[in-house]
LUMBADREN-582899 format. One record per residue (C-alpha): residue in three letters; y negated, x, z negated. Coordinates in nm, 4 decimals, m for minus. Example, Ala and Ser with C-alpha at 12.3 -4.5 7.8 and 13.67 -1.06 7.14 Angstrom:
% LUMBADREN-582899
<node r="ALA" Y="0.4500" X="1.2300" Z="m0.7800"/>
<node r="SER" Y="0.1060" X="1.3670" Z="m0.7140"/>
//
This chain:
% LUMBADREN-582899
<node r="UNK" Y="m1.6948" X="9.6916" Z="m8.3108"/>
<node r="UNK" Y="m1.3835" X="9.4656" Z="m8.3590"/>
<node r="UNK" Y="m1.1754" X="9.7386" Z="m8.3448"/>
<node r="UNK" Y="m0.8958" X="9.8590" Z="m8.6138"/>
<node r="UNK" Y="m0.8435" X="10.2550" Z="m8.6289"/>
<node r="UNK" Y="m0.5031" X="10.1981" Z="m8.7120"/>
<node r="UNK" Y="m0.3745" X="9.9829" Z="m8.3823"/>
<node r="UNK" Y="m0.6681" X="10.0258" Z="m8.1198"/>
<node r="UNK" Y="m0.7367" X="10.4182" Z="m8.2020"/>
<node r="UNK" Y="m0.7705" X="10.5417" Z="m7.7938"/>
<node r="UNK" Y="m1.0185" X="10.2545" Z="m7.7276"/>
<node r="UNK" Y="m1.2155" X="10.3085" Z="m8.0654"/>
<node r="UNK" Y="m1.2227" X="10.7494" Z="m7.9879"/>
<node r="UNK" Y="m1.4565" X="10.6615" Z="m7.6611"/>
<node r="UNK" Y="m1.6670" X="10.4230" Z="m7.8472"/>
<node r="UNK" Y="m1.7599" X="10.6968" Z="m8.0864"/>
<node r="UNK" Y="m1.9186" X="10.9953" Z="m8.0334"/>
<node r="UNK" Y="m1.9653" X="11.2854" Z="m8.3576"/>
<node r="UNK" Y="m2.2350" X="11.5977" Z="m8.3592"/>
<node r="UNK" Y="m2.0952" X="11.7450" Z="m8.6433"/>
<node r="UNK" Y="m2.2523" X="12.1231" Z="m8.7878"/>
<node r="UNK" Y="m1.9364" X="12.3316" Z="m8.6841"/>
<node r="UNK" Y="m1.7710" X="12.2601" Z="m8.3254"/>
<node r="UNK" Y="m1.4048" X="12.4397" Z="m8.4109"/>
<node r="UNK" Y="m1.4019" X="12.5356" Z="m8.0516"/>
<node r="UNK" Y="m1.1869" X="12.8523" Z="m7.9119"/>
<node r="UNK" Y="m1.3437" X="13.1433" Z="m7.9631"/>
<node r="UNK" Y="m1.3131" X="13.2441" Z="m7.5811"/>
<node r="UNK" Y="m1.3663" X="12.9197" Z="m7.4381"/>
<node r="UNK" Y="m1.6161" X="12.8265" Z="m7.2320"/>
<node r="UNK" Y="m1.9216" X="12.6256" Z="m7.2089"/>
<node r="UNK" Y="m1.8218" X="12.4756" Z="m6.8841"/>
<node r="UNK" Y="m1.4499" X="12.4506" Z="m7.0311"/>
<node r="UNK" Y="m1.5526" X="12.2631" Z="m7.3114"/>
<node r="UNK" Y="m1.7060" X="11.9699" Z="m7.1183"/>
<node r="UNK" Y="m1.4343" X="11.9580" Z="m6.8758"/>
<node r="UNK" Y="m1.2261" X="11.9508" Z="m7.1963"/>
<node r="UNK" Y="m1.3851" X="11.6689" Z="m7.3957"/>
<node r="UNK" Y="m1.4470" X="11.4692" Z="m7.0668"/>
<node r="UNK" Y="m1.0436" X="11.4777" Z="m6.9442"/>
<node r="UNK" Y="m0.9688" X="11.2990" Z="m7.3202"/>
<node r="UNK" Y="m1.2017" X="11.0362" Z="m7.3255"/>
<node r="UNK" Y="m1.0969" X="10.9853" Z="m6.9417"/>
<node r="UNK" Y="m1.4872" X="11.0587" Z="m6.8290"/>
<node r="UNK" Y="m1.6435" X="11.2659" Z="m6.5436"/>
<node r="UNK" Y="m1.7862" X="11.6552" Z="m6.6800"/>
<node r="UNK" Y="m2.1362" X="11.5827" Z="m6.7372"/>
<node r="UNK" Y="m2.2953" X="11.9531" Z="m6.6229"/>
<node r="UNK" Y="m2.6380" X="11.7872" Z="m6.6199"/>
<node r="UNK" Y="m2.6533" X="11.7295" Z="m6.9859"/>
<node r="UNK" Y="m2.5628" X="12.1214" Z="m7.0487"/>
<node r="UNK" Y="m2.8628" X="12.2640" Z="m6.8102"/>
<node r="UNK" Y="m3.0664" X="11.9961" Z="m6.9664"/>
<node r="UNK" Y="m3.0066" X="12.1327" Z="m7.2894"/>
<node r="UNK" Y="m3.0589" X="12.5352" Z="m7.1648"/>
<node r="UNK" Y="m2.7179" X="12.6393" Z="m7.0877"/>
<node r="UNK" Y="m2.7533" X="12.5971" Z="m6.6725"/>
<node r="UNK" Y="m2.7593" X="13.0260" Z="m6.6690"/>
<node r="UNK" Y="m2.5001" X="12.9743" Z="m6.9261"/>
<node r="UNK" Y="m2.1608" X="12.7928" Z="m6.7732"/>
<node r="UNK" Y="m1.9575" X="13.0887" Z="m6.8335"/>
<node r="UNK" Y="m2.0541" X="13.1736" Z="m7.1289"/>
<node r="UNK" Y="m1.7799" X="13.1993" Z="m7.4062"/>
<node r="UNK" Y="m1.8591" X="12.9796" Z="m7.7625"/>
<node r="UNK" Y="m1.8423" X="13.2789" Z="m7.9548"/>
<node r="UNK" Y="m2.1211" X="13.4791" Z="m7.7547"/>
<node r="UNK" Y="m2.3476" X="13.1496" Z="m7.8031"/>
<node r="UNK" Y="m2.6300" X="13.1449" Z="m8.0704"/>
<node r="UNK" Y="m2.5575" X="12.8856" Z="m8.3527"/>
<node r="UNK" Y="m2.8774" X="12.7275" Z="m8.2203"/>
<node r="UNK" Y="m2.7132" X="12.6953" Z="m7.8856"/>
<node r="UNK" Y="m2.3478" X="12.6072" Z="m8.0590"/>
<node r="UNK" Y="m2.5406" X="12.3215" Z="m8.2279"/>
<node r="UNK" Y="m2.6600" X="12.1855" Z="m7.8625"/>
<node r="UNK" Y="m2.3449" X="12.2332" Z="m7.6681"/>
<node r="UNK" Y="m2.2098" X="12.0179" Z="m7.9792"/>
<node r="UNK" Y="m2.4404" X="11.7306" Z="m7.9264"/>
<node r="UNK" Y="m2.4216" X="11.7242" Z="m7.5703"/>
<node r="UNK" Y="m2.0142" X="11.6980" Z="m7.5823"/>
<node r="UNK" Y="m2.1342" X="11.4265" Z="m7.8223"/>
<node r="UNK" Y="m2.2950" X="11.2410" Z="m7.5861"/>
<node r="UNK" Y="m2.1167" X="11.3097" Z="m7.2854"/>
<node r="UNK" Y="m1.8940" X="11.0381" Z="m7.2704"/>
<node r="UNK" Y="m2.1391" X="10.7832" Z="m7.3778"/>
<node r="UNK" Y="m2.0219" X="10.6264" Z="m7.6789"/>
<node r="UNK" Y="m2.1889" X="10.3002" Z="m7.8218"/>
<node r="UNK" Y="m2.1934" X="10.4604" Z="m8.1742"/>
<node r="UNK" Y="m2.3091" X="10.8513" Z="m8.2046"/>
<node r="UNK" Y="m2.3162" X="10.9900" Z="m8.5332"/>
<node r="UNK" Y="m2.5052" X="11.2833" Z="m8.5484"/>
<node r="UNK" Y="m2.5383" X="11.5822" Z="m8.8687"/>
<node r="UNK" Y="m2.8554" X="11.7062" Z="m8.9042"/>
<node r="UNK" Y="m2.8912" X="11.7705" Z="m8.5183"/>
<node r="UNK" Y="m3.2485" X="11.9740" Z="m8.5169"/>
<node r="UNK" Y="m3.1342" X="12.1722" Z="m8.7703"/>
<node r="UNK" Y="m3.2555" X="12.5626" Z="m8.6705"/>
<node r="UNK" Y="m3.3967" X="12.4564" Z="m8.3415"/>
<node r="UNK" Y="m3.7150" X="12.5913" Z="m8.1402"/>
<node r="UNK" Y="m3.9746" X="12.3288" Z="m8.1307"/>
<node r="UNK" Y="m3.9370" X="12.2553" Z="m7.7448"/>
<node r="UNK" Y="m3.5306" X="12.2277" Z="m7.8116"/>
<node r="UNK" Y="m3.6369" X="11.9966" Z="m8.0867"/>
<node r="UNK" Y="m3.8613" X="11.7842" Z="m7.8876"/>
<node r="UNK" Y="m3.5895" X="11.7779" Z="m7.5793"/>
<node r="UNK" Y="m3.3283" X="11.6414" Z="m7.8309"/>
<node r="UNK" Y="m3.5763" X="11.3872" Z="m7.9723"/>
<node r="UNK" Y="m3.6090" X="11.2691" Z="m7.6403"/>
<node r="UNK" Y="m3.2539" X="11.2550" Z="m7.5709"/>
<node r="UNK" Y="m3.1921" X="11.0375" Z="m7.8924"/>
<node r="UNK" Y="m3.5327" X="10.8488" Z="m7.8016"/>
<node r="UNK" Y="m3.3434" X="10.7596" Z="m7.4470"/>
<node r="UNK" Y="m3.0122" X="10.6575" Z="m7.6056"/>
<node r="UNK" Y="m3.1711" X="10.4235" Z="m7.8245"/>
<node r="UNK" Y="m3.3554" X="10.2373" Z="m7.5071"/>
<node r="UNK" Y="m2.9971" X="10.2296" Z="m7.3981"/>
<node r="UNK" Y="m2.8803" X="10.0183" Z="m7.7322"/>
<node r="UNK" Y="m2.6621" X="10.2956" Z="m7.8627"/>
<node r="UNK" Y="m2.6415" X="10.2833" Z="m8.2529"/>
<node r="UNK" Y="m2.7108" X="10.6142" Z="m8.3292"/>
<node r="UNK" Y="m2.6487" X="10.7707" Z="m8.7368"/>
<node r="UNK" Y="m2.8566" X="10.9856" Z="m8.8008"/>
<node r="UNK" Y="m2.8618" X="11.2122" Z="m9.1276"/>
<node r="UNK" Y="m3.1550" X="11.4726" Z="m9.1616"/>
<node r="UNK" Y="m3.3311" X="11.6379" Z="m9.4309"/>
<node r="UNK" Y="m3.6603" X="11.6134" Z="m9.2162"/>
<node r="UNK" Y="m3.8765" X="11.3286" Z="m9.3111"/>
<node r="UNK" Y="m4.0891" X="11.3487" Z="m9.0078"/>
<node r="UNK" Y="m3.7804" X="11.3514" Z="m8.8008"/>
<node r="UNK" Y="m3.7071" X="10.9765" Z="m8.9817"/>
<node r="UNK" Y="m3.9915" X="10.8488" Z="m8.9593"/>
<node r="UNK" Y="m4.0177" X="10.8714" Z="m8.5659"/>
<node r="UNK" Y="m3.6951" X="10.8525" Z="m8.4998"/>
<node r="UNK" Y="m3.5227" X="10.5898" Z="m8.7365"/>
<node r="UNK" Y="m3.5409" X="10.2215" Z="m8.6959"/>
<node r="UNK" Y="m3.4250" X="10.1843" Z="m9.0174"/>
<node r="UNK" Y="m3.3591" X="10.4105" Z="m9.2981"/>
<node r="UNK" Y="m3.1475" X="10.5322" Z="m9.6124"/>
<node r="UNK" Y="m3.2291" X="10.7245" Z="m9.8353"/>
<node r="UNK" Y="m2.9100" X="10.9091" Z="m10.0915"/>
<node r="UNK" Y="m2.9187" X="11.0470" Z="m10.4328"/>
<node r="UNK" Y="m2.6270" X="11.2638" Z="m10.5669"/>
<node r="UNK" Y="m2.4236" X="10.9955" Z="m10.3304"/>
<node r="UNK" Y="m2.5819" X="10.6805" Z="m10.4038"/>
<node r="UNK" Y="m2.7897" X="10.4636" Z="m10.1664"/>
<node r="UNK" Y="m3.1367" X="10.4362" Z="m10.3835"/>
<node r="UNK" Y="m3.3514" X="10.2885" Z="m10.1639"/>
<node r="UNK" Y="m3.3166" X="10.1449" Z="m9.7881"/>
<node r="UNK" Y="m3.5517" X="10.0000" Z="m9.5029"/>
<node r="UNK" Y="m3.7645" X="10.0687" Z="m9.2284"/>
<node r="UNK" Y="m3.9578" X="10.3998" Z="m9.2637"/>
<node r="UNK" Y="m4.2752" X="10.1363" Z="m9.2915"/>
<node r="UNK" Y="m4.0946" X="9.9324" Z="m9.5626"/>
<node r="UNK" Y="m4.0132" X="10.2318" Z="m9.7207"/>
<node r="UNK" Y="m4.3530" X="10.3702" Z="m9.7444"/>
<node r="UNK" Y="m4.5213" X="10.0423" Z="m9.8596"/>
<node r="UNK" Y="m4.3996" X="10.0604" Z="m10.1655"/>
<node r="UNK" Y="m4.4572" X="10.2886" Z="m10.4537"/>
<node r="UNK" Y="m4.7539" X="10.4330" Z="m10.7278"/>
<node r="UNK" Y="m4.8695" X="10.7259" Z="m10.4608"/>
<node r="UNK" Y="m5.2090" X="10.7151" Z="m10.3472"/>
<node r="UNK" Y="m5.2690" X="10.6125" Z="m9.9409"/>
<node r="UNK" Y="m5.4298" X="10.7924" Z="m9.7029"/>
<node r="UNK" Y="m5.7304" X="10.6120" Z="m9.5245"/>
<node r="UNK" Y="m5.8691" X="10.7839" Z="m9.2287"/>
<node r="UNK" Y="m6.1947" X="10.6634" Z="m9.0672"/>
<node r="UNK" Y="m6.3932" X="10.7288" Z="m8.7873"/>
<node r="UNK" Y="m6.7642" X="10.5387" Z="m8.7283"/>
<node r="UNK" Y="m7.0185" X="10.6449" Z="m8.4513"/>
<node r="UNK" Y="m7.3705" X="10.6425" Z="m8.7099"/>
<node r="UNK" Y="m7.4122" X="10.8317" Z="m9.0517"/>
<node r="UNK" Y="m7.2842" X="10.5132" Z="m9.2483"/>
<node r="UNK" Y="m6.9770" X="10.6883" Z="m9.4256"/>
<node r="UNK" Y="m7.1997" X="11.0306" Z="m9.4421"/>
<node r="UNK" Y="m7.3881" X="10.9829" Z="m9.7970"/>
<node r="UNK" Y="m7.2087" X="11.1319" Z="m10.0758"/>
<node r="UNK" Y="m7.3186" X="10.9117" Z="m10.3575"/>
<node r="UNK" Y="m7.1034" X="10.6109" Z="m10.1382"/>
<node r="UNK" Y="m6.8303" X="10.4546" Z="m10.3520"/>
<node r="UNK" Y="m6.5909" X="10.2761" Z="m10.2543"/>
<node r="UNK" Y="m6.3016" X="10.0737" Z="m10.5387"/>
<node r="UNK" Y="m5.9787" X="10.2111" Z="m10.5826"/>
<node r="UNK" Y="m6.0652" X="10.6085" Z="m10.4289"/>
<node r="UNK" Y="m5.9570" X="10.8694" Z="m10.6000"/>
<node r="UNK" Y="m6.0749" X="11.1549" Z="m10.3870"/>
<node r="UNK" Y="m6.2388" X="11.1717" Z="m10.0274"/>
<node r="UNK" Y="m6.3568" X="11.4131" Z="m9.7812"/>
<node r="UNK" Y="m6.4517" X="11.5225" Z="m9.4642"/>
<node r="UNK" Y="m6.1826" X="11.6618" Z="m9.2129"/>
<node r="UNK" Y="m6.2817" X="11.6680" Z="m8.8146"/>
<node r="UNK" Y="m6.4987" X="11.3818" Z="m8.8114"/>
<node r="UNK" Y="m6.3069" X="11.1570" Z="m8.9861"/>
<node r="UNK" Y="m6.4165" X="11.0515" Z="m9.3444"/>
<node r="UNK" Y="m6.0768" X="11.0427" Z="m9.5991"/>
<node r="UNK" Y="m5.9923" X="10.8703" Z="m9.8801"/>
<node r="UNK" Y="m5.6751" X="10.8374" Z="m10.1295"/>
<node r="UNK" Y="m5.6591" X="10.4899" Z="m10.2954"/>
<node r="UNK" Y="m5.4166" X="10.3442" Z="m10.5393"/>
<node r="UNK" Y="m5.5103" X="9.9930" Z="m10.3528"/>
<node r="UNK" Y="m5.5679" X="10.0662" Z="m9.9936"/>
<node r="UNK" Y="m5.6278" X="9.6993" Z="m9.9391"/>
<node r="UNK" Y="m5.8934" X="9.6861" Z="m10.1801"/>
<node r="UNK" Y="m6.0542" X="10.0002" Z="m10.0105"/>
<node r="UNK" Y="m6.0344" X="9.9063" Z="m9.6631"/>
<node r="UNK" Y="m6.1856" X="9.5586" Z="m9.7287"/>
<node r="UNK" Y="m6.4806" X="9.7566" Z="m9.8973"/>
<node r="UNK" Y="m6.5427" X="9.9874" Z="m9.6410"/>
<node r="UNK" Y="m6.5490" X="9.7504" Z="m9.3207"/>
<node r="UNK" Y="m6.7760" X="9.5123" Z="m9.5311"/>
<node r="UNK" Y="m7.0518" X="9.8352" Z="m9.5469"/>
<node r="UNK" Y="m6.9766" X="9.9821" Z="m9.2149"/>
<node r="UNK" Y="m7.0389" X="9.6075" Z="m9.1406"/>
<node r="UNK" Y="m7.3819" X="9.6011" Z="m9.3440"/>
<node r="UNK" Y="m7.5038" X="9.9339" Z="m9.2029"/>
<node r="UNK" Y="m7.4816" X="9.8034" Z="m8.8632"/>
<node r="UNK" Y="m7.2391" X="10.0884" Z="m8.7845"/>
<node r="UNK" Y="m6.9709" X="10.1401" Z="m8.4830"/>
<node r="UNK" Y="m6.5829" X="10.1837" Z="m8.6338"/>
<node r="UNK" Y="m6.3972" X="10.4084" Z="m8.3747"/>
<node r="UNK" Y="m6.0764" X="10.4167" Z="m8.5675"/>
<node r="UNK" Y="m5.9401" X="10.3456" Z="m8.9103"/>
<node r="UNK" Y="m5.5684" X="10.3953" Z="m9.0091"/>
<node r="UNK" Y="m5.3965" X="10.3595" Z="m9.3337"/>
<node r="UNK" Y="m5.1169" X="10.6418" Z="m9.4534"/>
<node r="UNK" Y="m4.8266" X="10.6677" Z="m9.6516"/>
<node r="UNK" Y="m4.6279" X="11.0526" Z="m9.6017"/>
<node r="UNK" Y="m4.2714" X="10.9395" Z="m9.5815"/>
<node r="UNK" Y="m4.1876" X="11.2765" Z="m9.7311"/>
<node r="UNK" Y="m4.4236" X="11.1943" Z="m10.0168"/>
<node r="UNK" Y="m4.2236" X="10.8476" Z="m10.0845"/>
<node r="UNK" Y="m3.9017" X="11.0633" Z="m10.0847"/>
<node r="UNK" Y="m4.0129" X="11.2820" Z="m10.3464"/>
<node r="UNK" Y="m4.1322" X="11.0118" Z="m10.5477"/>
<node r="UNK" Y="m3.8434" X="10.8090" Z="m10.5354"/>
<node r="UNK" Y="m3.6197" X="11.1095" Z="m10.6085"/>
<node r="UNK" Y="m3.8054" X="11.2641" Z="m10.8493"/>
<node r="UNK" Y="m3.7930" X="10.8916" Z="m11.0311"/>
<node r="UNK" Y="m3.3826" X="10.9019" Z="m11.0072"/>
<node r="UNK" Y="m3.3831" X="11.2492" Z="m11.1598"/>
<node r="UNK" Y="m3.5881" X="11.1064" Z="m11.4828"/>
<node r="UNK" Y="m3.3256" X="10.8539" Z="m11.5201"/>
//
């Protein structure tokens, strides 16, 4: 950011905007207080829209301590945000949310990132990096172990992939058809499955006979659980 804490520190505080897991607000203050608050010192307008966005519009008046620590944790990330900072660094965000206040902060992150802010996000929820994170880290007892996109990331590694198919015809329906490289396979709403060690191998093979059986494909996709990698990888580090 070109910025040094120690000389340009007023600049650098409305650059920068922190979700952290505990606010340390007043006790009595309240919700509508707290954005005026955090607005006046980094010199920005209240921004009441982002608090009825995020549930509190029947809620202005309400003092921090009366608030859930579900509804603590938004009125955090929205005095995050308010000011718009080019950097947001946010702690496990979704943590104890409802699914639609989960999707509705997704969103909001989603929207940010359109708008080029670098966002930090550290979560425990691998689904949650996957979608969200452009790239990703992933820490061991405080060391970086392995880093990348969440696509890099789950390239890699000795855990089976998950091909998914879909054909029109009974081509994939036999169960004496094998295919190299499958471990397992089955049948799960109309989609054939199989685990490979060597998905490449696999999906080569089974285009060639959908090919040969004259046989539509509707959809074929190729899976790696991102949650599966991090176990691996993990469970790797402990063994060392």
């Amino acid at each position: 950011m070109g910025l040094n804490p120690n000389y340009n520190y007023s600049n650098l505080r409305n650059l920068i905007g922190i979700q952290l897991q505990t606010l340390g607000l007043s006790a009595n203050m309240r919700v509508d207080e707290a954005m005026k608050f955090f607005c006046v010192y980094h010199n920005k307008s209240p921004r009441y829209d982002l608090l009825e966005r995020l549930g509190f519009k029947e809620k202005m008046d309400a003092q921090y301590q009366t608030l859930s620590k579900v509804q603590q944790k938004q009125l955090a990330l929205a005095l995050a945000i308010a000011h718009g900072p080019s950097v947001l660094i946010l702690d496990e965000p979704t943590t104890g949310l409802d699914v639609q206040s989960r999707v509705e902060l997704h969103n909001i992150i989603i929207e940010l990132q359109e708008r080029n802010t670098t966002i930090l996000l550290a979560t425990p929820n691998m689904a949650e990096a996957s979608k969200l994170a452009t790239r990703m880290v992933i820490l061991w007892r405080g060391k970086m172990i392995t880093a990348g996109t969440p696509l890099e990331v789950t390239a890699t590694g000795a855990r089976l992939a998950k091909i998914s198919v879909r054909v029109v015809g009974p081509s994939l329906s036999k169960a004496d058809i094998k295919f190299p490289s499958v471990t397992k396979s089955l049948l799960k709403d109309e989609y054939k499955i199989y685990y490979s060690n060597n998905p490449g191998l696999t999906v080569s093979a089974i285009i060639k006979h959908i090919s040969k059986q004259k046989d539509e494909l509707i959809d074929l996709r190729v899976e790696r659980s991102l949650e599966e990698r991090f176990m691996e990888i993990t469970d790797n580090e402990a063994k060392k």
